[in-house]
C-alpha positions as CSV (number, residue, x, y, z in Angstrom):
1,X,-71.9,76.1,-97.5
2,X,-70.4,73.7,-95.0
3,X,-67.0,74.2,-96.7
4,X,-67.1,78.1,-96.1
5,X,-68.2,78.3,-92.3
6,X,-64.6,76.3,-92.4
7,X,-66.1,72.6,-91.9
8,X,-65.7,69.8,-94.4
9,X,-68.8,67.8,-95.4
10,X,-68.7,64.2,-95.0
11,X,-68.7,63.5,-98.7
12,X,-65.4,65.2,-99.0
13,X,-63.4,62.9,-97.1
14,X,-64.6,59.8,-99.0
15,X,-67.4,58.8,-96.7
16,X,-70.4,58.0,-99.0
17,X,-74.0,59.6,-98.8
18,X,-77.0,59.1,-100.6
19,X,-77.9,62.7,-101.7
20,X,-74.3,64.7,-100.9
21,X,-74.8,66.8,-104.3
22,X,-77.4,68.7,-103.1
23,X,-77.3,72.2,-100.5
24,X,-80.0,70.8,-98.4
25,X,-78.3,67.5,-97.4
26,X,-74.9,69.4,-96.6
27,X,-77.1,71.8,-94.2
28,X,-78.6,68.4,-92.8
29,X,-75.4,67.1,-92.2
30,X,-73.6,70.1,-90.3
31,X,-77.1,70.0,-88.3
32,X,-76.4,66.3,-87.1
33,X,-73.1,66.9,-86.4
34,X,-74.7,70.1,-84.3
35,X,-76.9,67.6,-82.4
36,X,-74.6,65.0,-81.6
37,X,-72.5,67.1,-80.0
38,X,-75.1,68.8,-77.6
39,X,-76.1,65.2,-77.2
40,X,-72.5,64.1,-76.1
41,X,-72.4,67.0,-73.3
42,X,-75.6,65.6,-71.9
43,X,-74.4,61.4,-71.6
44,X,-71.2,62.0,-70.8
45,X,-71.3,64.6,-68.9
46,X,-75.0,64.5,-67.1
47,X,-75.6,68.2,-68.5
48,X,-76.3,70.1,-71.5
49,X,-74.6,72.1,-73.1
50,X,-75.0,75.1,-75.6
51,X,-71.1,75.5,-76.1
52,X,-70.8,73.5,-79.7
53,X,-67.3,72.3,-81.0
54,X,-66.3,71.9,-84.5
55,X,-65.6,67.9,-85.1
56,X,-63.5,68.6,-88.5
57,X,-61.7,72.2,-88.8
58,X,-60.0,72.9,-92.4
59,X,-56.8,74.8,-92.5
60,X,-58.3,76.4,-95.7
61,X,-61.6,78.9,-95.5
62,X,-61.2,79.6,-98.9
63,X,-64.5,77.6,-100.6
64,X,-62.7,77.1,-104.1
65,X,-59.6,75.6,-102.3
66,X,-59.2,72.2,-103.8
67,X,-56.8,69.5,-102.4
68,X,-56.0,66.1,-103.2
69,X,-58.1,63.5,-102.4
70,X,-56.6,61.9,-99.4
71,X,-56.7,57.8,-98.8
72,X,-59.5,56.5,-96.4
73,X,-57.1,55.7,-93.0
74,X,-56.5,59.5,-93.6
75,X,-59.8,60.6,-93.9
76,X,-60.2,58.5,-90.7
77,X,-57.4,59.8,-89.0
78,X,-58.7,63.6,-89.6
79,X,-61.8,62.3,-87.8
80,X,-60.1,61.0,-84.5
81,X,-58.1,62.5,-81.8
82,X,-54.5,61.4,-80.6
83,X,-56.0,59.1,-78.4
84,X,-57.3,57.0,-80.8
85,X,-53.4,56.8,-82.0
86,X,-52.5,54.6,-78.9
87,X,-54.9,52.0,-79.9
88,X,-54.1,51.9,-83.8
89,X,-51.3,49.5,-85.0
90,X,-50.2,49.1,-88.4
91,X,-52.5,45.7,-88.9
92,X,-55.1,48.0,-88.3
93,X,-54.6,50.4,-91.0
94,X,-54.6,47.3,-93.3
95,X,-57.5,45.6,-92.1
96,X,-59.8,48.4,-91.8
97,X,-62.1,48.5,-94.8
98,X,-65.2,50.0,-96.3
99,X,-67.6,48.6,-94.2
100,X,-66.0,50.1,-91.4
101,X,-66.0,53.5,-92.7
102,X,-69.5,53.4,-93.6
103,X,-70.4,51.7,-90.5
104,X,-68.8,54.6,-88.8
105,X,-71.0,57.5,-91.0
106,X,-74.5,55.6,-90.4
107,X,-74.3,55.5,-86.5
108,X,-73.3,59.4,-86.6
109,X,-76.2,60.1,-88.0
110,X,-78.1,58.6,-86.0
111,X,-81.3,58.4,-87.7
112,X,-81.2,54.6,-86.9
113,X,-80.9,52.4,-84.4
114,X,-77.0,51.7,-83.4
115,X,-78.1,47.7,-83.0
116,X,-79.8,48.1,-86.3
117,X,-77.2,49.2,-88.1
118,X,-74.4,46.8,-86.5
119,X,-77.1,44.3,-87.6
120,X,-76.9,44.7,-91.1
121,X,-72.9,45.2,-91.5
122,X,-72.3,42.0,-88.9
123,X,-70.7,40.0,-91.4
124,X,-68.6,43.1,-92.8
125,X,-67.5,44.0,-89.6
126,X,-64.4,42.2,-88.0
127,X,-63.7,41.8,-84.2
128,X,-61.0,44.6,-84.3
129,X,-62.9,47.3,-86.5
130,X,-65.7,46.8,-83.7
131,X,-63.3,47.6,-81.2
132,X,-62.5,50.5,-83.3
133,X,-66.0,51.6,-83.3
134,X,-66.0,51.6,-79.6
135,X,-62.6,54.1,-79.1
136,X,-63.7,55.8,-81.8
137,X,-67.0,57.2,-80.4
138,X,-65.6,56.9,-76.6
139,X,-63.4,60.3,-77.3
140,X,-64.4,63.4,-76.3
141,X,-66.4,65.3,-79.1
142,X,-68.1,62.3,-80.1
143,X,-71.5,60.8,-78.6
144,X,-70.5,58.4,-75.6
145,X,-74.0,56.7,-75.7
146,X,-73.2,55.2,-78.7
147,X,-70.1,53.8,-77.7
148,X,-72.3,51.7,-74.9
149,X,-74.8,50.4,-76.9
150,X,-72.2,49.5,-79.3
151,X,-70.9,47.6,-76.5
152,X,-74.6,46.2,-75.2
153,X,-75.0,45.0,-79.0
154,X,-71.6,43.2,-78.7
155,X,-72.4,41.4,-75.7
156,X,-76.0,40.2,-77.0
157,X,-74.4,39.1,-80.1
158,X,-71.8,37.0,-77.3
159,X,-69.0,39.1,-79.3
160,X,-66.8,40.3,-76.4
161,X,-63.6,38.5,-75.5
162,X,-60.9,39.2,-72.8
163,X,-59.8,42.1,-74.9
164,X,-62.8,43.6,-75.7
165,X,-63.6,44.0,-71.9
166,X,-60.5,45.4,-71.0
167,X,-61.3,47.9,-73.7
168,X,-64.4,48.7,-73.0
169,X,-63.4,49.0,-69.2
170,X,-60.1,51.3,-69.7
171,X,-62.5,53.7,-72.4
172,X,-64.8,53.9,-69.1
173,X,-62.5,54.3,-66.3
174,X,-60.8,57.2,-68.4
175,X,-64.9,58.7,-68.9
176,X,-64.8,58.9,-64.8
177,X,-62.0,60.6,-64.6
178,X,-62.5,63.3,-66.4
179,X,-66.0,63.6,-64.8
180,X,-63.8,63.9,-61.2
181,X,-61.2,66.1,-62.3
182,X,-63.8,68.3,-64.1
183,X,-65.5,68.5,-60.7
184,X,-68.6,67.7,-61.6
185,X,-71.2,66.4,-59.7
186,X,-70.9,62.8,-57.7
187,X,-74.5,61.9,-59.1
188,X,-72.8,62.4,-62.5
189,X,-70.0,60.0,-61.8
190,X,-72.7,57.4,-60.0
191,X,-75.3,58.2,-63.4
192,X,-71.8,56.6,-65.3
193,X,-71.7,54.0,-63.4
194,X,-75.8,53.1,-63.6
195,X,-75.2,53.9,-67.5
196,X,-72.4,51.1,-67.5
197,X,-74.9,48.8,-65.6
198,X,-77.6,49.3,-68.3
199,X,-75.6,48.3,-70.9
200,X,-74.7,44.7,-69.2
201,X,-70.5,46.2,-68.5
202,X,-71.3,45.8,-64.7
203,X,-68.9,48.2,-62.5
204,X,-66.2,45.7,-60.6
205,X,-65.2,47.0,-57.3
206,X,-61.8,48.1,-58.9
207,X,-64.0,50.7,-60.3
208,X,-65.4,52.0,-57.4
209,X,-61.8,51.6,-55.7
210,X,-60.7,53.9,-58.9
211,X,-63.6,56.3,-58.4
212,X,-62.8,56.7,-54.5
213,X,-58.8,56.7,-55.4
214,X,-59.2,59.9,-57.7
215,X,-61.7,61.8,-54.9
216,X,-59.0,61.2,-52.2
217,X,-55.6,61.8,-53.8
218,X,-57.6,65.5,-54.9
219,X,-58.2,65.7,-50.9
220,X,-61.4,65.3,-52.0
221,X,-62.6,63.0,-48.8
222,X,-66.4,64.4,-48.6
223,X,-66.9,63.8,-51.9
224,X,-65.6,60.4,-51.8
225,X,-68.1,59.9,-48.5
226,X,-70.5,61.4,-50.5
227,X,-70.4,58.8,-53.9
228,X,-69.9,55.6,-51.2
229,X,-73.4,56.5,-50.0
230,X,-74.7,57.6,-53.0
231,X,-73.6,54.1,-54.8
232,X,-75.5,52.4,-51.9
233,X,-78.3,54.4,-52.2
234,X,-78.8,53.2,-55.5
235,X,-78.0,49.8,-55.2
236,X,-75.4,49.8,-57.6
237,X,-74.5,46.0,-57.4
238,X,-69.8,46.0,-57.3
239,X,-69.4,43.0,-55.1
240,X,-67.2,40.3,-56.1
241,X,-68.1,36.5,-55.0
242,X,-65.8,33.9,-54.4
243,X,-67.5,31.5,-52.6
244,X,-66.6,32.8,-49.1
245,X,-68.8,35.7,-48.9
246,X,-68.0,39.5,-49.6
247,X,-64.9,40.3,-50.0
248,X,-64.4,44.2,-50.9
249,X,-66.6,47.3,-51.3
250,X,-66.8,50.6,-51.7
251,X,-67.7,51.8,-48.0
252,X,-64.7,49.0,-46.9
253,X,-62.3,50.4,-49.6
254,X,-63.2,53.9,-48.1
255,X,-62.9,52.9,-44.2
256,X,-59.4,51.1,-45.3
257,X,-57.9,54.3,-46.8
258,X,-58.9,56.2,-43.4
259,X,-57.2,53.5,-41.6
260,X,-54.1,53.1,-43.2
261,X,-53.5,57.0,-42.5
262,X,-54.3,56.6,-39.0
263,X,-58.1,58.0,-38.7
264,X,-59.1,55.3,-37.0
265,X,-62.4,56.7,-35.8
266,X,-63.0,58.2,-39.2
267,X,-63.1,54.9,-40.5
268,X,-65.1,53.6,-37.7
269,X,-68.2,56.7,-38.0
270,X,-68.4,56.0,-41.4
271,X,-69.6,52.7,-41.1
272,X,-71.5,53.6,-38.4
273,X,-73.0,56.4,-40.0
274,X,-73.6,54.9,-43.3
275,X,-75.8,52.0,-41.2
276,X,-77.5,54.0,-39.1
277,X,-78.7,56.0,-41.9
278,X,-80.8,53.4,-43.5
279,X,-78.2,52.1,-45.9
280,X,-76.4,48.8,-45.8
281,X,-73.1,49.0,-46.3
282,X,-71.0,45.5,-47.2
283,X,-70.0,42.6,-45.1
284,X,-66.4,43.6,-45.7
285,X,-66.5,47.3,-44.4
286,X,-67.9,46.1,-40.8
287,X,-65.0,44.2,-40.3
288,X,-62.4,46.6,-41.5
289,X,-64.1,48.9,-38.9
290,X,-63.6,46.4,-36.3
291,X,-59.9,46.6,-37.1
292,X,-59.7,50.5,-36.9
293,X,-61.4,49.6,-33.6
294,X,-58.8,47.4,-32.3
295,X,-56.0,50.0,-33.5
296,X,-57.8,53.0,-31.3
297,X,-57.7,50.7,-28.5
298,X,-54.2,49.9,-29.1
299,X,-53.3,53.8,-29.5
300,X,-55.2,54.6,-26.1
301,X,-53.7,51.6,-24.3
302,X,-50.3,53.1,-25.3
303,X,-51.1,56.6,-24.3
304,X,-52.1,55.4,-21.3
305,X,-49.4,54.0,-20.2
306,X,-46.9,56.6,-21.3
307,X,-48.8,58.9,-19.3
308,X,-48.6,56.4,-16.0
309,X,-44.9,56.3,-16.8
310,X,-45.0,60.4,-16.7
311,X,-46.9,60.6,-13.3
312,X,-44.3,57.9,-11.9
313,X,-41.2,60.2,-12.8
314,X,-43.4,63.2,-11.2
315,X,-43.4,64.7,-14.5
316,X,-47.2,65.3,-14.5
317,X,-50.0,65.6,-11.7
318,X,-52.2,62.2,-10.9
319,X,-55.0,62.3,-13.0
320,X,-58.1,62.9,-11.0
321,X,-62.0,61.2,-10.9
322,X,-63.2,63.3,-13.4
323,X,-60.4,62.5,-16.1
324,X,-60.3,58.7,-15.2
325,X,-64.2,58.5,-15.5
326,X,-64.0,60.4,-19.2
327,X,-60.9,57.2,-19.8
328,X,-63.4,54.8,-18.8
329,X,-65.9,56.5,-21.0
330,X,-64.2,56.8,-24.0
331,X,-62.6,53.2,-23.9
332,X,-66.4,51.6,-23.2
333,X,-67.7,54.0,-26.2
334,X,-65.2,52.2,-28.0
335,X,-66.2,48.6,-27.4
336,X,-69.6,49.3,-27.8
337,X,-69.3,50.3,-31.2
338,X,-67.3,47.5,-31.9
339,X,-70.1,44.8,-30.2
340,X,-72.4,46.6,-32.5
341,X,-70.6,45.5,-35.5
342,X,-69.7,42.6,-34.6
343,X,-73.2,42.4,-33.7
344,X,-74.2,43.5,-37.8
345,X,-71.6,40.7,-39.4
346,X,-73.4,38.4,-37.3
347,X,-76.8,39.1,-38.7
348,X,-76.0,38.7,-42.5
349,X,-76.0,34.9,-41.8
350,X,-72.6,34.2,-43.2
351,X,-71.1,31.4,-40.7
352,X,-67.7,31.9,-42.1
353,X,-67.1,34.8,-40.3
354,X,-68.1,34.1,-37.1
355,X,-64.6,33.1,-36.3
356,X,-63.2,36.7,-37.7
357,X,-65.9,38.2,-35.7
358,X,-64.7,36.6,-32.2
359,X,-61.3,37.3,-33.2
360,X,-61.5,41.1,-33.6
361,X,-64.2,40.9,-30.8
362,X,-61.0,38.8,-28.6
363,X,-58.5,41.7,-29.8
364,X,-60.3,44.7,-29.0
365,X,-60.5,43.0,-25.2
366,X,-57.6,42.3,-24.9
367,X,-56.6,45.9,-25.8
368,X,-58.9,47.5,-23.2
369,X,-57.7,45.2,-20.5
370,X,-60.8,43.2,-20.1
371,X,-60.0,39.7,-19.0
372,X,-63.1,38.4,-18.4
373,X,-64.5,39.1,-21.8
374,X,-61.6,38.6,-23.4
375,X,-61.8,34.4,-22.1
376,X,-65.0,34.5,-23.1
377,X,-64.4,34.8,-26.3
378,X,-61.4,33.0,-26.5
379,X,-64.2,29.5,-25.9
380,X,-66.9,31.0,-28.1
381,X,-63.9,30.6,-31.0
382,X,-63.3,27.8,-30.6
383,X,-66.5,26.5,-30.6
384,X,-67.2,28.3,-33.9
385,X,-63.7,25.9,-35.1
386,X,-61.5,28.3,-35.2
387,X,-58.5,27.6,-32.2
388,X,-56.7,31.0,-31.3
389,X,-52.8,30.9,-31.2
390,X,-51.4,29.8,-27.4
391,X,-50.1,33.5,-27.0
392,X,-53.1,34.9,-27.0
393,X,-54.3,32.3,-23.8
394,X,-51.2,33.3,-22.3
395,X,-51.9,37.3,-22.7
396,X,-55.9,36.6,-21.3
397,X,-54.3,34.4,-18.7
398,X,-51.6,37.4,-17.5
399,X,-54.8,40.0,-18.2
400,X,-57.1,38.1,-15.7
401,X,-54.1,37.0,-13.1
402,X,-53.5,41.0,-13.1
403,X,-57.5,41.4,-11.9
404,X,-57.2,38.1,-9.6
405,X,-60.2,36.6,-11.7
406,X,-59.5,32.8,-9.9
407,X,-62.3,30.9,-11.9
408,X,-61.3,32.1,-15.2
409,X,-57.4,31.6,-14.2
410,X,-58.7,28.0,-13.5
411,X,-59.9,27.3,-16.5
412,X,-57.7,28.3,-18.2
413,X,-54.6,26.9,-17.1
414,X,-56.5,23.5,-17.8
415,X,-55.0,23.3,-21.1
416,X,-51.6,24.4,-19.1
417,X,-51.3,20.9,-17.4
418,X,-51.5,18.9,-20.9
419,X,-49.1,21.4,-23.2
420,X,-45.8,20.6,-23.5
421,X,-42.3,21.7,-21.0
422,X,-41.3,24.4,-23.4
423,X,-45.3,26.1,-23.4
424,X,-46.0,25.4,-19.8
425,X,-42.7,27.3,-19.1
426,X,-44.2,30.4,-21.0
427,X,-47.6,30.1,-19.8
428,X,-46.8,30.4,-16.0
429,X,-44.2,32.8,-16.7
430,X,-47.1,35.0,-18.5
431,X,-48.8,34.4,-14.7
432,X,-46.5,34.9,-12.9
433,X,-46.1,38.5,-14.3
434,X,-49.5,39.2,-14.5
435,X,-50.0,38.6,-10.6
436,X,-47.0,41.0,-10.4
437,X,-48.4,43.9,-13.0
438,X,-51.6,43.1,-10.3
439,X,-49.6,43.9,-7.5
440,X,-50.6,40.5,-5.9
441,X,-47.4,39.2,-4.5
442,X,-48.4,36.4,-2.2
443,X,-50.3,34.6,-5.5
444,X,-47.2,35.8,-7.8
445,X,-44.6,33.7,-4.8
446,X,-46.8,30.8,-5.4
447,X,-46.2,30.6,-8.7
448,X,-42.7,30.6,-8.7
449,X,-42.7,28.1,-6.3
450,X,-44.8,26.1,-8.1
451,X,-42.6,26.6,-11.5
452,X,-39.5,25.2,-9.0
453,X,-41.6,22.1,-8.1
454,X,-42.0,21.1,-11.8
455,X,-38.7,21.8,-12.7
456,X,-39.3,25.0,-14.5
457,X,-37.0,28.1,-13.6
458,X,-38.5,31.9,-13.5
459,X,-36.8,34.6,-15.0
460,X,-33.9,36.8,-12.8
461,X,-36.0,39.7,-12.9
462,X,-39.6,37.8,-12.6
463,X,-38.1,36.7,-9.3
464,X,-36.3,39.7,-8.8
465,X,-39.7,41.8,-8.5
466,X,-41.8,39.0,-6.5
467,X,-38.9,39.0,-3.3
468,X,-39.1,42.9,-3.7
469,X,-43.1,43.2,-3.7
470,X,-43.0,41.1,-0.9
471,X,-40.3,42.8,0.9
472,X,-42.1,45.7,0.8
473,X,-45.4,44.1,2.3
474,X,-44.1,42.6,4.9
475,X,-46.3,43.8,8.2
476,X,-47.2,40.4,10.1
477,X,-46.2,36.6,10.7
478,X,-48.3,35.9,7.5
479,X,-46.6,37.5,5.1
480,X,-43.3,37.0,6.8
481,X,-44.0,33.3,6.5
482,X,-44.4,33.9,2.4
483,X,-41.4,35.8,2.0
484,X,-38.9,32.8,4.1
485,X,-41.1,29.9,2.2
486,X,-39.8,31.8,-1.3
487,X,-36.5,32.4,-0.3
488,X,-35.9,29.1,1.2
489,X,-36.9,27.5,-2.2
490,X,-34.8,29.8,-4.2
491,X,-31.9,28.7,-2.2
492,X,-32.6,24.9,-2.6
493,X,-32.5,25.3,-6.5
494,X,-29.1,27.8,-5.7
495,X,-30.9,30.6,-7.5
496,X,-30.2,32.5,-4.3
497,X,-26.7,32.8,-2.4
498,X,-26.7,32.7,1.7
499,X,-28.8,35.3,2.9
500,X,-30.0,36.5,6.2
501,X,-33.5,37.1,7.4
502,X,-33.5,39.4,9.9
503,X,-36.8,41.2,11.5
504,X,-37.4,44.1,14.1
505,X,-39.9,43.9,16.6
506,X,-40.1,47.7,18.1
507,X,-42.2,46.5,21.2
508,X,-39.9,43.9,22.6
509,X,-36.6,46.2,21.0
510,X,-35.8,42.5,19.2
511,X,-33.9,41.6,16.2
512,X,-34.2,38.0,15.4
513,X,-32.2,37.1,12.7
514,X,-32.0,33.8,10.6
515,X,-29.3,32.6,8.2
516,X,-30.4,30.5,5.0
């Protein structure tokens, strides 16, 4: 009967059966094979399915057809797909042998216990046939679940090695796919991954950076929003330890692919989001949002200034109190969310980041121009033991010179007095033209002067802008007095040639004039 609805029993292709002579048992069989195929649709795929596909299809329908009996890798072969071929090599072929094949027959028909029945053939069964077993029930047609408590019996037995793993991991990662490209469902994809779990093959954040790869390269970005949280819901445990704390994720992995293309608020909502919602995304993923942070701020800072540079030329209008308030806004919006981050690494307890944290926290202050915060948490690093490079004290120190914040310029040109010619040089210079970003002349004149006392010389154009500043402010004896003390010392060093000083006074209808 089997042979003339165009399917060949397995009795035919040398597999062996207890009662294959009799009608009944070939009816039996085709109904198994019926079964395991609905029962395929529904692990693999999280459905059902009522479409059923033929395993074995003769080229013959003709019942009385007789051909000869072919050898047992062929039989084996006729079972098996072309992806099996990849993972067959000619040692295989030899070392394949009866026990595999019947091994093979028991768990399709699945009347016992896979365990069971790996149980009782253990000592027939080699390392590589098991493998075998494994791709052999992992392709499509056949029943998936098998193939993972193959692989739970395996690891309870301690049989998987390096190469077993990789097996089992590559069979998996190809399951997922096909779920993604076949559209179907995320909580299909995330039941795969729980299914994986169950079976002791837990899912490595490569997976889950798989997973999220395939969802965005199909510009599938919701969907990809959509698993992170639904992993997290679940508490799908794909965190990798090293001894320093969390170190990638699947709501980081997402947040870094929005980064790298430039959505840096994308990357910074979904963090946020993903919190706020009740879940609790990894360590890793605040931080990365901290960066895409940073990188706004950076973006903004630049716009800003290339619109300043606009207005200058008279290209564009001066922006007006509305659109400077909705700057302001925006850039404390900003920082906000980033305290509130940093705020969330803090809580998890993991001292090792603290330093990171005041870092980015340093950065993203530094980027929206605040001086005072930004020295703030240049100390609270290094209390924490973790010293920030010199140019970043010599970027707060320009930052707070261009607000004319004296205490914090104070303290932190302590360190100034004991670094060496070559850093003292740069440091002043960095104060010199932060006084002058600052528009505060008289404090910038001072500096040079002082750099001249201690043997240090300003650049051209850094002394250049502080004679012209001043030039420009002069109104009274005062800062008349600033501008001849600075030009006098510029001539002593001869970084100045003979000049005269000359001044109006309209009352008296008096030039006095002075040669240096």
């Amino acid at each position: 009967m089997a042979s003339a609805q165009g399917f060949t029993p397995l009795t035919e292709l040398g597999f062996p059966s207890s009662s294959s002579s009799s009608s009944s048992s070939s009816s039996n069989s085709l109904h198994r094979n019926r079964i395991f195929l609905c029962r395929m649709d529904e692990n693999l795929w999280g459905r059902t399915s009522a479409k059923f596909c033929p395993v074995i299809c003769c080229k013959q329908q003709n019942p009385n057809f007789i051909a000869p009996k072919p050898s047992k890798l062929r039989e084996f072969r006729l079972f098996t797909s072309v992806e099996l071929d990849q993972f067959l090599t000619s040692d295989d072929e030899e070392e394949m042998g009866e026990g595999f094949f019947e091994a093979i027959e028991e768990l399709e028909r699945m009347t016992r216990e896979p365990s069971d029945v790996l149980e009782e053939m253990n000592d027939r069964l080699s390392a590589r046939e098991l493998q075998l077993v494994l791709v052999y029930f992992s392709q499509e047609g056949r029943d998936s679940w098998c193939a993972l408590e193959v692989f739970e019996w395996l690891r309870k037995e301690n049989r998987v090695d390096k190469e077993t793993m990789e097996l089992m991991v590559t069979l998996m990662c190809s399951w997922v796919k096909k779920l993604i490209e076949g559209e179907h469902d995320v909580g299909d994809v995330v039941d795969l991954l729980v299914d994986m779990a169950c079976v002791g093959l837990r899912p490595g954040f490569s997976m889950m950076e798989n997973v999220i790869l395939l969802y965005w390269e199909m510009g599938e970005k919701g969907r990809a929003v959509s698993f992170v949280k639904e992993v997290l819901r679940r508490g799908i445990a794909c965190l990798e330890d090293d001894g320093e704390g969390p170190k990638g994720g699947p709501t980081g992995y997402l947040a870094w692919k929005m980064m790298v293309e430039g959505n840096y608020m994308e990357a910074v909502k979904l963090v946020v989001d993903i919190r706020e919602s009740g879940l609790k995304p990894e360590v890793y993923s605040y931080l990365i949002a901290m960066t895409a942070v940073v990188k706004e701020l950076n973006e903004f800072a630049k716009a800003l200034r290339k619109l300043k540079g606009f207005e200058r030329a008279g290209l564009t209008a001066e922006l007006d109190e509305e659109s400077v308030e909705l700057i302001e806004k925006y850039q404390s919006d900003l920082l906000d969310d980033g305290v509130r981050l940093s705020n969330w690494v803090i809580e998890e307890g993991i001292t090792s980041l603290n330093g990171v944290v005041h870092e980015r926290l340093l950065a993203m202050y530094i980027c929206a121009g605040r001086g005072i915060e930004a020295e703030r948490q240049l100390w609270k690093m290094k209390l924490v033991g973790k010293e920030a490079d010199g140019d970043l004290y010599d970027i707060v120190l320009a930052i707070c010179a261009s607000q004319k914040e004296g205490r914090a310029i104070a303290r932190l040109l302590t360190r100034v007095n004991f670094s060496s010619t070559l850093r003292k040089r740069k440091s002043l210079s960095w104060l010199l033209r932060g006084y002058i970003k600052g528009g505060h002349f008289d404090n910038a004149a001072e500096t040079v002067v002082k750099m001249l006392d201690l043997g240090l010389c300003p650049e051209y154009l850094d002394r250049a802008a502080v004679l012209q500043g001043l030039r420009k402010r002069i109104k009274g004896p005062d800062t008349v007095e600033t501008y001849l003390k600075l030009c006098k010392h510029l001539s002593d060093y001869n970084l100045i040639g003979p000049c005269l000083i000359y001044l109006y006074i309209k009352k008296y209808k008096l030039w006095i004039m002075k040669m240096l």
